[in-house]
C-alpha positions in Angstrom: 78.6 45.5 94.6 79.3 42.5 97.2 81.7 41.1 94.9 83.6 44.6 94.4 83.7 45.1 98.2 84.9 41.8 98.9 87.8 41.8 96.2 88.6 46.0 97.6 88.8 44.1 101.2 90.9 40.7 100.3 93.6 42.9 98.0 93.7 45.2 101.3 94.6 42.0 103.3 96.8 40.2 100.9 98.6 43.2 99.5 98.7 46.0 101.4 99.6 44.1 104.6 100.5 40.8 103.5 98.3 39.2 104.6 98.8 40.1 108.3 95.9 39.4 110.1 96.2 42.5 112.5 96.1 45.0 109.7 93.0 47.7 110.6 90.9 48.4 107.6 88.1 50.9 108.2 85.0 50.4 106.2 82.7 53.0 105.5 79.0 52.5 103.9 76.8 55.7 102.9 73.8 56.0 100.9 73.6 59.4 99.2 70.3 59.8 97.3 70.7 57.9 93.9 74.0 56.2 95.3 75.8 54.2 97.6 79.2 54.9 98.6 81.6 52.3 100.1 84.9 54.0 102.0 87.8 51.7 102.6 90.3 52.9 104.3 94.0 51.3 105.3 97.4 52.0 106.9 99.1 49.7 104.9 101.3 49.3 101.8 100.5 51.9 99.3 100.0 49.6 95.9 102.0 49.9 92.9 99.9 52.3 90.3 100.3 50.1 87.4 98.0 47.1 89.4 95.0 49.9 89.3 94.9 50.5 86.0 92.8 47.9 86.3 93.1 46.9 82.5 91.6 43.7 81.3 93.5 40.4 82.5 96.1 38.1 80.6 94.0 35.5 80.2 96.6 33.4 81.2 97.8 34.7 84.4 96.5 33.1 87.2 95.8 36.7 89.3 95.1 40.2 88.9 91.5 40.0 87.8 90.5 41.9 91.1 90.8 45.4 90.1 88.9 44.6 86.8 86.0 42.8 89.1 85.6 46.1 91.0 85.9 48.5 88.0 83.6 46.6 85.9 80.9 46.3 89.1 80.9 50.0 90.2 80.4 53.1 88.6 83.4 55.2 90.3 86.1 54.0 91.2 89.1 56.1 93.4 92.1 55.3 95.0 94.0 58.0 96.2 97.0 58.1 99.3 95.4 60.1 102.3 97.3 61.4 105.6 95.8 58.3 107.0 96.8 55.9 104.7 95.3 54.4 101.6 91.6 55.7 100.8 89.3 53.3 97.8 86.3 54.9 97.3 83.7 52.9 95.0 80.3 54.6 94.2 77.7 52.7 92.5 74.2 53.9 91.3 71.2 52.5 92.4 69.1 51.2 89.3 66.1 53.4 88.5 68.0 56.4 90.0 68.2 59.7 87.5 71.3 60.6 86.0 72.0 63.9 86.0 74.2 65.4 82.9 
């Protein structure tokens, strides 16, 4: 989860506001019974869909591996453009948690 979180937040920095340093990101954290929820939330660049397909990467390309990280390390995984800005919502469940069907 800390490595999904960290990539969501450095592709924020680096590609939504290129990598200016006063770009706001809004983090949200919420456990919900069997889950936790992590919210990030940016006024930035909106990305290109075809970077969160999040496909596996050309092993030899130096970058986009971050978008695999995060979809391989959470459960859910949702981007979607929001009136105030760009909203990535990763859910993970918590091990021993029941799965409903």
């Amino acid at each position: 989860m800390t490595l999904a979180v960290d990539e969501a937040l450095a592709n924020v920095i680096r590609h939504a506001y290129h990598g200016d340093p006063f770009g706001k990101i809004e983090v949200d954290c919420r456990g919900e019974g069997d889950r936790l929820e992590f919210t990030l939330l940016d006024q930035g660049e909106a990305p290109d869909p075809e970077r969160l397909n999040g496909s596996p990467p050309d092993t030899f390309s130096l970058g986009g591996r971050g978008t695999h990280l995060i979809r391989m390390a959470m459960d859910e995984v949702m981007y979607e453009r929001v009136s105030g800005g760009n909203q990535l919502r990763m859910t993970k469940r918590l091990p021993g948690s029941r799965q409903t069907l």
